[in-house]
Every structure is written in C-alpha cells, then in structure tokens.
SEPAVEX-862986 format. One record per residue: residue in one letter; x negated, y negated, z negated of N, C-alpha, C, CB in turn. Coordinates in steps of 0.05 Angstrom, whole numbers, plus 5000, padded with zeros to 4 digits. Each point is the difference from the previous one (the first is absolute). Glycine has a CB too. Layout:
residues N
  resn   nxx   nyy   nzz  caxx  cayy  cazz   cxx   cyy   czz  cbxx  cbyy  cbzz
     A     X     Y     Z     X     Y     Z     X     Y     Z     X     Y     Z
...
***
This chain:
residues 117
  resn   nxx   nyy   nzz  caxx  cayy  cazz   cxx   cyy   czz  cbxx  cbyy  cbzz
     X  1339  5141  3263  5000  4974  5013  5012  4979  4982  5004  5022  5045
     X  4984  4949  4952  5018  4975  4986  5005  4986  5016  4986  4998  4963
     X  5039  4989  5037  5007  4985  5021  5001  4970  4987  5026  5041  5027
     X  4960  4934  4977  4998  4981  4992  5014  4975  5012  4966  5025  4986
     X  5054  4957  5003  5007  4982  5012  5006  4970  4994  5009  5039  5013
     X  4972  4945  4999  4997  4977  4991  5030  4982  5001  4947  5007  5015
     X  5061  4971  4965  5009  4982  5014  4994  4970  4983  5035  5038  5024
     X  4984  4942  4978  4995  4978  4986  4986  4979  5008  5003  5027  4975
     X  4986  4971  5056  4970  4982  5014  5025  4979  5005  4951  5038  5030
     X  5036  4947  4979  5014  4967  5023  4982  4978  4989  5063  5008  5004
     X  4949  4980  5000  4989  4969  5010  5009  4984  4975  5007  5000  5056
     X  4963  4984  4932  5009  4982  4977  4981  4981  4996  5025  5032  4978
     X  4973  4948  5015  4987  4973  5002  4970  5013  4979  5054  4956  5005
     X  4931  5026  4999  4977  5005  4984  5003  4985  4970  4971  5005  5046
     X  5018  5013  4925  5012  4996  4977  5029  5015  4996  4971  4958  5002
     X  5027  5058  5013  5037  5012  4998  4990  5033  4993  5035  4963  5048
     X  4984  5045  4944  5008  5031  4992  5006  5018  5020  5018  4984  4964
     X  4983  5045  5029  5003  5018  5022  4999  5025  4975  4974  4973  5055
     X  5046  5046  4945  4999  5031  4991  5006  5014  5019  5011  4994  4960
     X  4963  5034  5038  4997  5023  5028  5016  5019  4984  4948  4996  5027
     X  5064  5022  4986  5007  5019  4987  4991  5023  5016  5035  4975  4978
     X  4958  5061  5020  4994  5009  5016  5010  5021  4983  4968  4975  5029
     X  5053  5041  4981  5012  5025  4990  4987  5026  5016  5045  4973  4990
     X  4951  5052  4992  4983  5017  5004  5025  5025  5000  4949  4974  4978
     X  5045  5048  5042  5021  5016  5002  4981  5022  5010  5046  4968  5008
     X  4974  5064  4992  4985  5020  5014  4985  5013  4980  4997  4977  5042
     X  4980  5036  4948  4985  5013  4977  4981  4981  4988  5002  5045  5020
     X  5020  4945  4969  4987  4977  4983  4986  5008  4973  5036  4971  5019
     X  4964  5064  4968  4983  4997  4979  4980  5006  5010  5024  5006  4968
     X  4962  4984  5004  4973  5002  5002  4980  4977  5010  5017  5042  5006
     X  4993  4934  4999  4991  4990  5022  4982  4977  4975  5046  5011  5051
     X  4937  4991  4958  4969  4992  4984  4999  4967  4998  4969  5046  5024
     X  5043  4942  5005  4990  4970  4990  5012  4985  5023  4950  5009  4975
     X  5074  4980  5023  5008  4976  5015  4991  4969  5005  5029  5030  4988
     X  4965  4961  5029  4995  4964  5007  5002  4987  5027  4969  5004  4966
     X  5033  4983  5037  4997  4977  5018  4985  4987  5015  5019  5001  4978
     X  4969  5002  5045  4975  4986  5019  5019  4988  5018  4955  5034  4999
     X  5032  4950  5013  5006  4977  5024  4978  5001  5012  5028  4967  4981
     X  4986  5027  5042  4988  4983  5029  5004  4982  5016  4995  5028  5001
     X  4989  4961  4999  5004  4964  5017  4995  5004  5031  4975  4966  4956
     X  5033  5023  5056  4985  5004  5025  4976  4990  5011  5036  5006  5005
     X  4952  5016  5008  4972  4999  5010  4975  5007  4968  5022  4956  5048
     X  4996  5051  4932  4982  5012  4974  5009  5021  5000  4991  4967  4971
     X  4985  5045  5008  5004  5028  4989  5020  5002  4982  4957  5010  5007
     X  5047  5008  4991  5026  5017  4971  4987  4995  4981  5022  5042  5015
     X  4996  4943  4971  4984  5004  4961  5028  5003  4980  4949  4957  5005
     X  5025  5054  4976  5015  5006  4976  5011  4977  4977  4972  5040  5010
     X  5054  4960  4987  5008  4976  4984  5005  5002  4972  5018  4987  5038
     X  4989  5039  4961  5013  5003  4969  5016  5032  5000  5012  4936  4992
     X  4972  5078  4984  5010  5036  5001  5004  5014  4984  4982  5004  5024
     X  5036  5008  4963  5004  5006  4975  4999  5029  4997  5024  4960  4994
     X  4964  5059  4982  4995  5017  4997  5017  5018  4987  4966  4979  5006
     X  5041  5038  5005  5027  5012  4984  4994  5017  4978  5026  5001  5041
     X  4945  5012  4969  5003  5008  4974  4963  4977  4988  5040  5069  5010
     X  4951  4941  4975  4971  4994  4990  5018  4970  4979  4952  5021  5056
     X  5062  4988  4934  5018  4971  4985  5017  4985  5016  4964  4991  4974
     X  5038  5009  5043  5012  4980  5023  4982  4976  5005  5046  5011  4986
     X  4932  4995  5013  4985  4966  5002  5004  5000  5030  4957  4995  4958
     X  5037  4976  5045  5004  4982  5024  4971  4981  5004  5060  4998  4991
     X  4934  4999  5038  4975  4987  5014  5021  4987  5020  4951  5034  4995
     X  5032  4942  5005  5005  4972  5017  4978  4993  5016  5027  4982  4966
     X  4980  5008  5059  4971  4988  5015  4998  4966  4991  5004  5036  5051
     X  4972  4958  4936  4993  4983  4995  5018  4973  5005  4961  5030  5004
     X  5043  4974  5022  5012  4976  5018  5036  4994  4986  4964  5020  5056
     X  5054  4998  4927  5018  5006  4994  5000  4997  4973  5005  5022  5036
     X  4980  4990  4948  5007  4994  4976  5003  4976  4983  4986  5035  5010
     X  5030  4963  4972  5010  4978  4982  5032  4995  5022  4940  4971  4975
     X  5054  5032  5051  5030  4999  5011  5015  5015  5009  4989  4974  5005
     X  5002  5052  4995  5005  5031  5008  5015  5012  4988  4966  5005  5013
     X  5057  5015  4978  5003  5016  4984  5013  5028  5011  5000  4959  4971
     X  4989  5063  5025  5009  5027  5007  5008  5014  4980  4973  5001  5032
     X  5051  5007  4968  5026  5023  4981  5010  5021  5018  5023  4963  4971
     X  4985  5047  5008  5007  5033  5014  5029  4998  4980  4941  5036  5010
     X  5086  4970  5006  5020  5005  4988  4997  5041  5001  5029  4939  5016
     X  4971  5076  4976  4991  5029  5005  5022  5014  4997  4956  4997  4984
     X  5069  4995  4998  5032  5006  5009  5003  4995  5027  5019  4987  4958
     X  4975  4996  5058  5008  4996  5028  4975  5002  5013  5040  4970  4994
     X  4943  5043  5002  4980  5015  5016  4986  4967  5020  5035  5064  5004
     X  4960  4918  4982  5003  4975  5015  4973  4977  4991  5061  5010  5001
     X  4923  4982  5006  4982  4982  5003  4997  4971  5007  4994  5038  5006
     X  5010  4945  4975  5004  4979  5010  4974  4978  4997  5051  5014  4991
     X  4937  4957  5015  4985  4986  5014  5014  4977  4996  4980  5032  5029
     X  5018  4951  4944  5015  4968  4991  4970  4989  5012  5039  5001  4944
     X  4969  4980  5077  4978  4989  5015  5009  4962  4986  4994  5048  5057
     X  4994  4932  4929  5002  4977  4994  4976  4992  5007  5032  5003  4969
     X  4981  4967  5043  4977  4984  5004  4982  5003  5023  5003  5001  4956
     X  5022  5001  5059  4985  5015  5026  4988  4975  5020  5037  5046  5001
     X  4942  4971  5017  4982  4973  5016  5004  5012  5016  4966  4977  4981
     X  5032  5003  5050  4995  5012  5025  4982  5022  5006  5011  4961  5009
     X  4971  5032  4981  4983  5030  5003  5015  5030  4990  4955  4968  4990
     X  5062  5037  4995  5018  5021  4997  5013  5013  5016  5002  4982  4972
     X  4999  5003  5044  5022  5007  5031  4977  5022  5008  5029  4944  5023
     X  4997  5077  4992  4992  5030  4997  5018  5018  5004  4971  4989  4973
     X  5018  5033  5039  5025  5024  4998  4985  5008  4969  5017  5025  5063
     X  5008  4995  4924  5000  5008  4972  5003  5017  5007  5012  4977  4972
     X  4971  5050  5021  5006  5020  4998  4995  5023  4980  5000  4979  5037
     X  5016  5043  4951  5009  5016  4983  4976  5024  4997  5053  4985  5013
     X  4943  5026  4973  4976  5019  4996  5007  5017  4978  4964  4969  5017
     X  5036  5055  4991  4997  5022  4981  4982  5025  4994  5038  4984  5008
     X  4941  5023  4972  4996  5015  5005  4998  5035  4985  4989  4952  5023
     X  5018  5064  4994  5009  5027  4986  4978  5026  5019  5065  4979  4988
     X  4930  5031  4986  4985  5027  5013  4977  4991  5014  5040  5027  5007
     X  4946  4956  4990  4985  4986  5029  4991  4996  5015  5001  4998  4991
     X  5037  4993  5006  5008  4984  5039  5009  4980  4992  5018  5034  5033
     X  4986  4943  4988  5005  4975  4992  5027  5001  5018  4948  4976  4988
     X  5072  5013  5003  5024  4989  5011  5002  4966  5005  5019  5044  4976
     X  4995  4951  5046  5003  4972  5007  5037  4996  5006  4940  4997  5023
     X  5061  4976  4969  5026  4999  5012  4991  4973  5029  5036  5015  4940
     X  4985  4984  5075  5000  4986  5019  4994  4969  5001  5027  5036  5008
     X  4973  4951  4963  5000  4981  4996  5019  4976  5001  4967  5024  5006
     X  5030  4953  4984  5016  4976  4995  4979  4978  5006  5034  5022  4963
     X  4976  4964  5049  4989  4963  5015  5013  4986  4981  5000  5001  5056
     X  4972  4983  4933  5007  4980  4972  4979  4974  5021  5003  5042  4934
     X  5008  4935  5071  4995  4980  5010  5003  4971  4976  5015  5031  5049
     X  4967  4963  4962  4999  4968  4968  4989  4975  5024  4971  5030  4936
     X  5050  4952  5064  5001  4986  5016  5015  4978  4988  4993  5033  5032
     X  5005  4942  4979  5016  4985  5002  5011  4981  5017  4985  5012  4970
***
C-alpha cells in the first residue's frame, strides 16, 4: 500500500503562486510514476503534470500548464511537488496526488487550490 498526502492548496489572486506538496509513505519502492490531476467542478479529472521515476525521470504536462507548471520530486523525502505560476481562474480545482506501483494507481485525498480575486 502507498499512502499519499496532499497539502499546500488555498486561495490566491490570479497571476499569483501556489507550491503542492504531496508526501508518499507505506511501500513506496518501486513505484513507477508519480503526478498530479485536478478537478473542477462539474468536469472530468485530468492530468496536469507526472513524473517518471524511473525511464530518466522525464516529466509530461497538459498542454493547458505548461511554460507555468513545474513538477519535482524531492526522493530523500519521498515527496512530489507542483510550482504552479501564473495562475488563472480556470486553475481552481481540487489537486490531487497519483502514484503508480505494480499496476495500481494510488490517490491521495487531495488539496483545493482556488484563484480568485
């Protein structure tokens, strides 16, 4: 089992900053590919940005994110983080944590990132 846990979401004006952090615990080796999807309400889940632990560590972005997206992996602290700049109302969203090992997919409970002013 991995146990995933988001935090880092709230409330910040549009053009403003936000870092997710999502710490990974429980049988964490092995675990093939961590990232990040959201959901808005009344939309589907999508994928935002996922990084590959192993295959080089490369990283995929959804279109809508990149140039203002960035996904890191601290791997001493078993930990995933999401530098979100330049954020627009349309960002607003639960954030949520993704791992996947053996394949199964792990989720964490998520984080509410709101862009408002």
């Amino acid at each position: 089992q991995v146990q995933l846990v988001e935090s880092g979401g709230g409330l910040v004006q549009p053009g403003g900053s936000l870092r997710l952090s999502c710490a990974a615990s429980g049988s964490i080796f092995s675990i093939y590919a961590m990232g990040w999807y959201r959901q808005a309400p009344g939309k589907q889940r999508e994928l935002v940005a996922s990084s590959y632990i192993t295959s080089g560590g490369s990283t995929n972005y959804a279109d809508s994110v990149k140039g203002r997206f960035t996904i890191s992996r601290d791997n001493a602290k078993n930990t995933v983080y999401l530098q979100m700049n330049s954020l627009k109302p349309e960002d607003t969203a639960v954030y949520l944590c993704n791992a996947v090992k053996d394949g199964r997919l792990y989720w964490g409970k998520g984080t509410l990132v709101t862009v408002s002013s």
